[in-house]
N, C-alpha and C positions, 0 to 999 in steps of 0.2 A: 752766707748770713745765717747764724743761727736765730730759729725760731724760739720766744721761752714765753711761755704760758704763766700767769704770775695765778696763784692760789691764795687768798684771802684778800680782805679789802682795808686793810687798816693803813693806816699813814708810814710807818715801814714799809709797805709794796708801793705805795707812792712814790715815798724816797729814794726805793729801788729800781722804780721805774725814770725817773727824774734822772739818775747818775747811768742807768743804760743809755738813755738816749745820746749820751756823750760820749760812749766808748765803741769804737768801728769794730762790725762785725758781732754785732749781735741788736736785735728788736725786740719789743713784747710786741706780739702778734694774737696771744689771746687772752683772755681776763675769765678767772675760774672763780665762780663763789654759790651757794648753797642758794641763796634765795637769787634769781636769776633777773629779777628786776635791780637788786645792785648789782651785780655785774654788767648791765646794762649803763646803770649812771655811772658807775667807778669806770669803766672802759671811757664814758664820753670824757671824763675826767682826764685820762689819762692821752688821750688822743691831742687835748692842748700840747703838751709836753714833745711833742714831735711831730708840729704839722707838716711837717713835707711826706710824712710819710702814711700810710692805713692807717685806720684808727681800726685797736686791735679787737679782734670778736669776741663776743662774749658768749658765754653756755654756765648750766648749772650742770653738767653734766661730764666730771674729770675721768672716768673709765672709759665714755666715747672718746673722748678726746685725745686719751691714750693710744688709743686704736686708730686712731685715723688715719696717722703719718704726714699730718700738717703743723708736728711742733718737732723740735730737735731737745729741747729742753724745760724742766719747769724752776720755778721760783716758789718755795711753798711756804707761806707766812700764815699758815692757817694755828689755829689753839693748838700748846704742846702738848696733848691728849693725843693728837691723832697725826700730827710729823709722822711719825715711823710706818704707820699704815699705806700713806699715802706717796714714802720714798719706797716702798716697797712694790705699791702697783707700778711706779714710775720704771724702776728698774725693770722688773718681768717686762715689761713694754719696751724695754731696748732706750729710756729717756734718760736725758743727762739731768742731774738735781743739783739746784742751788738751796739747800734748807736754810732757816733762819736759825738763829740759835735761840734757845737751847734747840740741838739739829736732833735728839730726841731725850728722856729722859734718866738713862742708865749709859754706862760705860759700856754693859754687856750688849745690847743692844746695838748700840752702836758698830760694836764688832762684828755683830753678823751681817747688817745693813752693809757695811764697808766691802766686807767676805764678798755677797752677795752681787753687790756691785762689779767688783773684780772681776767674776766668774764671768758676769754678762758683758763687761765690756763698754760700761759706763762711767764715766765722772759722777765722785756725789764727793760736794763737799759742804761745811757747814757756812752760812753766810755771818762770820762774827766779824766785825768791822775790823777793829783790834789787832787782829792776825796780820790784816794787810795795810795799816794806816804807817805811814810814814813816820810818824810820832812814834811808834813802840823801838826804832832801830834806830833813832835817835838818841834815845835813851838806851838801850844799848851801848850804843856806841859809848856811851858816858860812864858806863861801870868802872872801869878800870881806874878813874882819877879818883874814884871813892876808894881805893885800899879793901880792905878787908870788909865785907858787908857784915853790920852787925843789929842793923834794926830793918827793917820795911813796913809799911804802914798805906794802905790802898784803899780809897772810900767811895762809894757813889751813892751818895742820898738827894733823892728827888720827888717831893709828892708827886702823886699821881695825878692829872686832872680832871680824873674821875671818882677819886675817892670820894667827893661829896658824893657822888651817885651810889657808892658801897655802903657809905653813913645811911643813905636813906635807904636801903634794902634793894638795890638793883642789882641785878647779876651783870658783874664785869668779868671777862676771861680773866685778869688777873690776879683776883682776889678770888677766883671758881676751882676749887680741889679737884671736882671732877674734869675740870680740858687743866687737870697738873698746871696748876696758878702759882704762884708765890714769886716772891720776889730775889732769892737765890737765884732761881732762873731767868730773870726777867734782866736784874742788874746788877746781883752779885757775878754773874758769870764775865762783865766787865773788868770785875779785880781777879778774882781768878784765872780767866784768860793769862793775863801777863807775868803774873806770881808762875805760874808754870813755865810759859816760853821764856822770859827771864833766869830760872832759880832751879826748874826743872821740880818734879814732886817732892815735897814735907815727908819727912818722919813719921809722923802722926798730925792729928789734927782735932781741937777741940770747937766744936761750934753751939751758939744757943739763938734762937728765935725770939720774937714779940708776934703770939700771936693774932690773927686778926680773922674774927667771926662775928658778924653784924646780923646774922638770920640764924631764927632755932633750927631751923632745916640742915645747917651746916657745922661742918668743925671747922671751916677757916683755913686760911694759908700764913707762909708767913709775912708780915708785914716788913716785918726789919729784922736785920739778922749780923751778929759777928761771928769771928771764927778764925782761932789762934791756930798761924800753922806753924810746925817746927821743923827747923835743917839745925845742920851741923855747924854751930856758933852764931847763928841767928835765930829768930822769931818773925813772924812777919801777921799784921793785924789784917783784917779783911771787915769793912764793913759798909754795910747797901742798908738803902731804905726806900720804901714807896708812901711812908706814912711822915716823912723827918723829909727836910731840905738841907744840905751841907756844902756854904761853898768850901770848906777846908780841903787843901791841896792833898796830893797825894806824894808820898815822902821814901828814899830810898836812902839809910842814913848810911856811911861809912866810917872807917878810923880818920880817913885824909879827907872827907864832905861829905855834904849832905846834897842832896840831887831833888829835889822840890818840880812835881808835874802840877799843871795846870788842872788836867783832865785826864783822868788815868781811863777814860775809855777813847778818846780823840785826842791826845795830847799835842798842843800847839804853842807853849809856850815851857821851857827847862831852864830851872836856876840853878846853878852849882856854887855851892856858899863852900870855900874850904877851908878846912880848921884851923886855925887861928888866926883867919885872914878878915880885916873890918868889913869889908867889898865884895859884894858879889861879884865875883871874877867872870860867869860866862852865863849869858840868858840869852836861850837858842829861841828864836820863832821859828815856826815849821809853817813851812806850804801848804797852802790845798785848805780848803772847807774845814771848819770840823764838823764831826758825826756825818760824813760824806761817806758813799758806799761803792767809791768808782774804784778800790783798790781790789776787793773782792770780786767786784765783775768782770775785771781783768784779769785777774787769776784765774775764774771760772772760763773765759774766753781764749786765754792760752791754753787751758789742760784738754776742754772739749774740741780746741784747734788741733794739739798736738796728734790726739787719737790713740794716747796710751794710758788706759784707767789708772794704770798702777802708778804713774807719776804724780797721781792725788796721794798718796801715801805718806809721806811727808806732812801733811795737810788736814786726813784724818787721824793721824797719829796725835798730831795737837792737838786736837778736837776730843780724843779718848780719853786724854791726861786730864784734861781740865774736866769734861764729865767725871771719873775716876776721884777727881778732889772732891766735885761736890757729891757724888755717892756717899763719901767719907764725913763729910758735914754733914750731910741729913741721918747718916745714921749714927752721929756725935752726940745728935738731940737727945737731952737727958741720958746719956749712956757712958760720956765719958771721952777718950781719947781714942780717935781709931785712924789705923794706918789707910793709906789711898793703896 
């Protein structure tokens, strides 16, 4: 049974705890967070979710806990300011890592954390849903009756349900520059993800922000953001919000059809419209929950089964690309076209 320690307290380490309890061969046996009175309620929380078994312990304290030799693994959902810090103690300590995404915030990074891991003989891979959702290889699967790809078009816009609290001058991590806030990271990395495991990396790439700064103390992050990428005979649009809502689908056009997603970060339902045809010829429903994280934990439960680090390779290799893209976006802002 692996043991995995989950790090922060937000409703994602919920949902990650909620989808372990379903998958054999792995428990959250401890609950990590800074101020040690929520780790204390966030534990009791979390102990509904799988009464048959401990309700897992809580500490404010993740360096002992590394030390101890009473975890196999952690889960770390803490601000993307400090991901990389904290995969780093994990690995010196011999611990397997599930990070959330963004799993840190540069491509180069990323690479040495990987390196790093290797050398010691740990699993670290990134927790992006996307990767493992059965919906993205479904769509796949669908490429081929589109012909030639000549447009793409990928969106996720969703206020936030804190943004009233940013309007009034609260500090929310995701509107916070300093724990690296914005929303590229948050839910552009949703369309990005796929635009890469789909298409493989753009040419170049041009992006622009809206940005969002509610206190003199700050400059803000971004709130919304596009970002034209280019291959060879197509273009593909990319655009997130935490400030905008959109239910508009997300669209994969070809010469022979167009491929219409529900939800390009959980996709559960595909329309294939083909060209010159009145009828929508094939609307595939897909399986499973959406925005469900049991596909991810299964992967992590195989690779830290298996006991060979390098077979996450494959794994953080996606994970670099897609960082690598949005490197290339942020440094797009007001500067022009820049290759990933």
């Amino acid at each position: 049974m692996i043991r995995l320690a989950t790090i922060g307290t937000s409703q994602i380490t919920r949902t990650l705890a909620r989808d372990a309890a379903g998958v054999d061969g792995i428990r959250v046996s401890h609950v990590v967070s800074r101020d040690v009175a929520r780790a204390h309620e966030f534990a009791g929380g979390l102990a509904e979710l799988a009464p048959a078994e401990a309700a897992p312990q809580a500490t404010g304290d993740l360096d002992a806990l590394l030390r101890s030799g009473d975890i196999d693994a952690v889960y770390i959902a803490s601000p993307n300011s400090v991901h990389a810090g904290q995969v780093r103690a994990a690995i010196r300590a011999g611990i397997h890592v599930l990070v959330e995404k963004p799993a840190v915030t540069t491509a180069a990074e990323w690479r040495e954390l990987t390196a790093a891991a290797r050398t010691a003989g740990v699993v670290l891979i990134e927790g992006i849903r996307t990767a493992y959702d059965p919906g993205l290889q479904a769509v796949r699967d669908l490429l081929p009756q589109l012909g030639a790809v000549r447009r793409v078009s990928f969106g996720y816009e969703s206020v936030s349900s804190r943004y009233g609290k940013v309007l009034a001058g609260e500090r929310i991590n995701m509107f916070d520059p300093e724990l690296a806030g914005g929303v590229l990271y948050d839910l552009g990395v949703y369309a990005a993800h796929p635009l890469i495991a789909l298409f493989g990396l753009p040419r170049e790439v041009r992006g622009s922000k809206v940005q969002v700064a509610v206190r003199d103390d700050s400059p803000g992050v971004d709130g919304a953001g596009v970002a034209i990428a280019s291959y060879d005979g197509f273009d593909a649009d990319l655009s997130y919000s935490k400030i905008t809502t959109s239910s508009r689908p997300s669209e994969i056009r070809g010469e022979l059809g167009t491929l219409q997603i529900d939800h390009i970060a959980s996709p559960r339902v595909l329309t294939l419209q083909l060209a010159g045809a009145d009828d929508v010829v094939h609307e595939l429903p897909i399986d499973g929950p959406q925005h469900a994280l049991t596909g991810e934990i299964e992967r992590f439960v195989e690779l830290v089964r298996g006991g060979d680090a390098a077979a996450a390779e494959p794994d953080q290799l996606a994970t670099e690309r897609t960082l690598r893209l949005m490197d290339a976006i942020r440094a797009s802002w007001g500067a022009g076209a820049v290759a990933p």
